[in-house]
KEZALUM-96955 format. One line per field, with one value per residue (C-alpha): x, y, z; chain; residue in one letter. Coordinates in nm, 4 decimals. Layout:
BEGIN
px: c(X,...);
py: c(Y,...);
pz: c(Z,...);
mol: c(A,...);
type: c(A,...);
//
This chain:
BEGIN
px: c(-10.9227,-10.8097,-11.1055,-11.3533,-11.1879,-11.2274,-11.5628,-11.6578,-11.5076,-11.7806,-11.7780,-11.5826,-11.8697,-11.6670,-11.5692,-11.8116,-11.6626,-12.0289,-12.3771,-12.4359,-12.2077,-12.3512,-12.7110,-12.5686,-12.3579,-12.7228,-12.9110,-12.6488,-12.7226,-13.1035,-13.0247,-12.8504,-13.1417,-13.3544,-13.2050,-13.1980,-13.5737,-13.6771,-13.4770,-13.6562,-13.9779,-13.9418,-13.8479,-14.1769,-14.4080,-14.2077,-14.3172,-14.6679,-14.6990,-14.5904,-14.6472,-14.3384,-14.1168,-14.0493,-14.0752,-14.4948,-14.5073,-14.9062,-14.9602,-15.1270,-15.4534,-15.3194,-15.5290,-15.2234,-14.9919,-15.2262,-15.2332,-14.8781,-14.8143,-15.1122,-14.8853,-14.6035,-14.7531,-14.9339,-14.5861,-14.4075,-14.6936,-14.6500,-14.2236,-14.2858,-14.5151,-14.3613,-14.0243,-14.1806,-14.3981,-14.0760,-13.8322,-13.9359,-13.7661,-13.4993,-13.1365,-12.9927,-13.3616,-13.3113,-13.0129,-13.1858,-13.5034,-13.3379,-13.1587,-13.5114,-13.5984,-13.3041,-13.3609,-13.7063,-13.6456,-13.3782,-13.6231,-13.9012,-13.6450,-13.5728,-13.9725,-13.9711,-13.7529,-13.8373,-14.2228,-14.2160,-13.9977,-13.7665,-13.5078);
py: c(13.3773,13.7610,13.8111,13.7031,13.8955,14.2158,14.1364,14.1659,14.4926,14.7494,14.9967,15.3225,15.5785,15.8891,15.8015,15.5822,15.3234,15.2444,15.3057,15.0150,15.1025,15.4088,15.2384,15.0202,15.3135,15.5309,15.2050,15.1405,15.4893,15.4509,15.1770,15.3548,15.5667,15.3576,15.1919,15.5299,15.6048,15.2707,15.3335,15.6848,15.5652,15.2981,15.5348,15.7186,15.4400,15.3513,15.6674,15.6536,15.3690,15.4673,15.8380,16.0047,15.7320,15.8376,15.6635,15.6795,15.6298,15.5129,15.3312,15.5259,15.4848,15.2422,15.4613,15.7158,15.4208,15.3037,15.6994,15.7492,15.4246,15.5211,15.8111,15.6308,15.4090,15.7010,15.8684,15.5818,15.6303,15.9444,15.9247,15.6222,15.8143,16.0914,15.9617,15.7354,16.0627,16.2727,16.0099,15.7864,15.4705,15.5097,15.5605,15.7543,15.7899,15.4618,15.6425,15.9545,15.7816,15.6353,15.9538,16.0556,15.8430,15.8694,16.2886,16.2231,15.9322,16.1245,16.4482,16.2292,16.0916,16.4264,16.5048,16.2421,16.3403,16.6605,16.6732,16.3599,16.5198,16.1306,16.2155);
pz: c(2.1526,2.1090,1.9181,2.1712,2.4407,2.2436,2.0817,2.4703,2.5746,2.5621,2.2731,2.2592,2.2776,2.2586,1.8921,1.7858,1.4493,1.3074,1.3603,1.5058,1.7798,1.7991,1.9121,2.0958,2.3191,2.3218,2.4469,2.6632,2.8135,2.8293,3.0438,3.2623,3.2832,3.2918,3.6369,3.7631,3.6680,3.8334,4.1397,4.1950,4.1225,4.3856,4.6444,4.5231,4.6061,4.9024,5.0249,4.8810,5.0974,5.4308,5.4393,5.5915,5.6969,6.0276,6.3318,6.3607,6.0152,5.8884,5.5628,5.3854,5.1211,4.8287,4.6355,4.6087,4.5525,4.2275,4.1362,4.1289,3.9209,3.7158,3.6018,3.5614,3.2644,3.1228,3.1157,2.9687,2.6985,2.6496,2.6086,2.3582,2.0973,2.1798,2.0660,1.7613,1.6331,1.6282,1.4893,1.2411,1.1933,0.9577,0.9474,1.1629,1.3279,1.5307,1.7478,1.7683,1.9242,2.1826,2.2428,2.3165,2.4891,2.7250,2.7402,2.8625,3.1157,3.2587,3.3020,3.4860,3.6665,3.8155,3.7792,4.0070,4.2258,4.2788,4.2640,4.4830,4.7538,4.6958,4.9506);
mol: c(A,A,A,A,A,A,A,A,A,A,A,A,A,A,A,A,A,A,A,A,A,A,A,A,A,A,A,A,A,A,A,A,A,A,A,A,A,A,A,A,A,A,A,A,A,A,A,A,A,A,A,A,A,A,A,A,A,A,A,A,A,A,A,A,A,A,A,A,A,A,A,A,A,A,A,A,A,A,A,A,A,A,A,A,A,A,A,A,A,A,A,A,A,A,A,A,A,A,A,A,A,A,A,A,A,A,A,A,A,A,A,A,A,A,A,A,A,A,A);
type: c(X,X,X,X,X,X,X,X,X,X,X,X,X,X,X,X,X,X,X,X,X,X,X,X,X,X,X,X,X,X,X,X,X,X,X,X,X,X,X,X,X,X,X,X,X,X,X,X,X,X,X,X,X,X,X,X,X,X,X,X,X,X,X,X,X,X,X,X,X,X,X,X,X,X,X,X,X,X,X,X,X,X,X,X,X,X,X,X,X,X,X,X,X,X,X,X,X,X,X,X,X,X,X,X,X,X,X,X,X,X,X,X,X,X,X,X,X,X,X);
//
């Protein structure tokens, strides 16, 4: 019974035991990002669909709603052979991909924010 309960406690990540618990603490954090990437970018097209938000707000053209997710997959492109061209898989590669991955969702998150005016 002991063993099951700590078998389900999340991983130490400041002092990582094993490699594997070292992936599994980086994909735990490109999760994280992830959520927070997903979150932005729905606030994005939120406001690619109804222009300002305020109280005369117009839909606007679903042509800038198909743009901006347009982008979004060519991004997600981009991050994943970006990532797989500058860590190949093996070893310690595996953690340091996802690491890149993480770096770069986290940066169009804020791309996001930022160049989208997501208040």
């Amino acid at each position: 019974m002991l063993l099951a309960v700590l078998a389900a406690l999340p991983p130490d990540c400041r002092a990582p035991t094993s490699e594997a618990v070292r992936i599994e603490c980086a994909q735990m954090e490109l999760t994280a990002a992830e959520q927070a990437m997903s979150y932005a970018l729905a606030r994005v097209l939120d406001n690619a669909r109804l222009g300002d938000g305020g109280p005369r707000a117009v839909k606007l053209s679903p042509s800038r709603e198909a743009r901006v997710k347009t982008a979004q997959e060519a991004w997600l492109h981009y991050r994943d052979t970006q990532c797989a061209a500058a860590w190949a898989p093996a070893g310690l590669e595996v953690v340091n991909r996802i690491w890149c991955h993480t770096r770069l969702t986290k940066e169009r998150t804020a791309e996001l924010n930022i160049n989208f005016i997501v208040d």
